[in-house]
C-alpha positions in Angstrom: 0.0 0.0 0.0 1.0 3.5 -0.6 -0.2 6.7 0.3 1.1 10.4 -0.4 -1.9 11.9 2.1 -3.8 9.8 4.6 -7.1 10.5 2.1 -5.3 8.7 -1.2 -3.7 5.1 -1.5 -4.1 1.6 -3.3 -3.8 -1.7 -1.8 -4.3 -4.9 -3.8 -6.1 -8.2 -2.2 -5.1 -11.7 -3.7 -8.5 -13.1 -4.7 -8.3 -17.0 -6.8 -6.4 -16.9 -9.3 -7.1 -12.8 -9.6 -5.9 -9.8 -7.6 -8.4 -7.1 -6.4 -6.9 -3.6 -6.6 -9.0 -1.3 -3.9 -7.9 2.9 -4.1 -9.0 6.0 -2.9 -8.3 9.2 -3.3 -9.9 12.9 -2.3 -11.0 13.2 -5.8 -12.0 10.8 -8.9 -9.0 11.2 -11.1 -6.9 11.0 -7.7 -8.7 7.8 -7.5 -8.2 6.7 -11.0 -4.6 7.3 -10.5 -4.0 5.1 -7.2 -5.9 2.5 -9.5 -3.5 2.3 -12.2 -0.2 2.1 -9.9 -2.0 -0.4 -8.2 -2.1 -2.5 -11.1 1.2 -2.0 -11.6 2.0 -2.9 -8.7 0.4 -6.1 -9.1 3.1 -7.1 -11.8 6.2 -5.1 -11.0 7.8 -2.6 -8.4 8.0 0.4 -10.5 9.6 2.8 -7.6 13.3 4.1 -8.5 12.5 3.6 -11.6 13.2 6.5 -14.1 10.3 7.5 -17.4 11.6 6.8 -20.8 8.5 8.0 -22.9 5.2 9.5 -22.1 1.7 8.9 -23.1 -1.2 10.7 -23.8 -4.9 8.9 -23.4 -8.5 10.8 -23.2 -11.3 8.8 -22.1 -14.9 9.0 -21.9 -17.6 7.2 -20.5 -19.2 6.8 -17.4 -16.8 6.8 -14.3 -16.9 2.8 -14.1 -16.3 2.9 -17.6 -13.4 5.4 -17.1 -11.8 3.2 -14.5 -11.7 -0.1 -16.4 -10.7 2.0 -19.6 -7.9 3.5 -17.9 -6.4 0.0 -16.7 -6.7 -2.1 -19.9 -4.8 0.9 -21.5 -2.2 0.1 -19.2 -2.6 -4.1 -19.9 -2.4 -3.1 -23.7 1.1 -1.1 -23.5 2.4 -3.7 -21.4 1.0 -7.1 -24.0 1.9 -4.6 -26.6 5.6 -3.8 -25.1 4.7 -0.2 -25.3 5.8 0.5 -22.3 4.6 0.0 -18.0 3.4 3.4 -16.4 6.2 4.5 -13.2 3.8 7.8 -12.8 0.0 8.7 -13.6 -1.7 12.0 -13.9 -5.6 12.1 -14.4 -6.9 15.4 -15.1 -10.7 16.1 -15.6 -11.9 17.1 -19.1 -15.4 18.2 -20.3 -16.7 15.1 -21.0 -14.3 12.0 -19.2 -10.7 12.5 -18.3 -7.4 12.9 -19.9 -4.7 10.4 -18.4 -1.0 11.7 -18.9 0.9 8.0 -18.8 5.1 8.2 -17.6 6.5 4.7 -19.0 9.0 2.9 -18.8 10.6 -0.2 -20.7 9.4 -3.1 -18.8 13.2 -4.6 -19.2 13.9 -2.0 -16.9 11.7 -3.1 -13.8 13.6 -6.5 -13.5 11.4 -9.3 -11.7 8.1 -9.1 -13.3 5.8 -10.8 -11.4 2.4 -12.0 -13.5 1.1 -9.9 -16.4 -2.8 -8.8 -15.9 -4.6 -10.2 -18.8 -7.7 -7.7 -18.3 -10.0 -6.7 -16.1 -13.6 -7.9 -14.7 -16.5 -6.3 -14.9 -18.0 -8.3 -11.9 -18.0 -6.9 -8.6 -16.7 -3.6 -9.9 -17.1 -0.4 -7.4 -16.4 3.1 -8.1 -17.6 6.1 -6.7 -17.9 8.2 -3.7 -18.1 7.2 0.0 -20.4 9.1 2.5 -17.7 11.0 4.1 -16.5 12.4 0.2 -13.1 10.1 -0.7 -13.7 8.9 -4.0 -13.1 4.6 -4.0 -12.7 2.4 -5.8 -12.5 -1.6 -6.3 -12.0 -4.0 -9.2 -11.2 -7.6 -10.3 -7.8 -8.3 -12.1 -7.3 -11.6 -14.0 -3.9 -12.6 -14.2 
C-alpha cells in the first residue's frame, strides 16, 4: 500500500487466481490514478525507476467505464511492449478525463511478477463514499 496523504492510496487483495486492486483518493482522477499504480504494482515494483517515454490517453464514458478504460490501457502497453506506467496523472476534461501516462521499458523493472490479462466487470465499485473520498474496487485476471 501506498499513500502520499492519509485521504489517497491503493492496496491490492489476492483473490483465486485474480488480484483485487482497492484505491482511494480525495477526488476521482486521484482515485483513477492510485488505480492504475496499483495495477502495476500487481506485476512489477515500478519505484526508482526513471520515465523513458510519455503517453497521452483521453477517455470517456461513465466513471466505471473510465476506470476499467484506464487500466486495460495500461494491460495493452504492457502485452503490446509499449511500455509499463512509473507515474499517472488524471486530469478532468469536459466530457471524461485525460490520463497523462510516464512509462518505462518493462526490461527495466527487473522481476516481473504475473502480467494482468484484463479486467472484470464483476463486482466492480467506483464512486464516492459518505464521508466524500472517492473509491474504488476492481477484479484483475492474471
Amino acid at each position: 500500500m501506498t499513500a502520499d496523504a492519509a485521504d489517497r492510496g491503493h492496496r491490492t487483495v489476492a483473490h483465486t487466481a485474480d488480484q483485487i486492486v482497492e484505491a482511494w483518493g480525495p477526488t476521482r482522477e486521484a482515485c483513477l490514478e492510485e488505480a492504475a499504480m496499483g495495477l502495476v504494482e500487481t506485476f512489477a515494483d515500478p519505484s526508482g525507476v526513471g520515465w523513458c517515454d510519455h503517453a497521452e490517453v483521453v477517455l470517456t464514458g461513465s466513471d466505471e467505464q473510465l476506470l476499467v478504460d484506464l487500466l486495460e490501457e495500461i494491460v495493452y502497453r504492457l502485452d503490446t511492449d509499449r511500455g509499463v506506467p512509473v507515474r499517472v496523472r488524471v486530469r478532468p476534461r469536459a466530457e471524461g478525463v485525460r490520463a497523462d501516462l510516464w512509462l518505462t521499458d518493462r526490461r527495466r523493472l527487473g522481476g516481473l511478477g504475473v502480467a494482468p490479462k484484463g479486467v472484470a466487470y464483476s463486482q466492480l465499485d467506483f464512486g464516492p463514499d459518505p464521508v466524500g473520498l472517492w473509491r474504488c474496487s476492481v477484479t484483475v485476471d492474471v
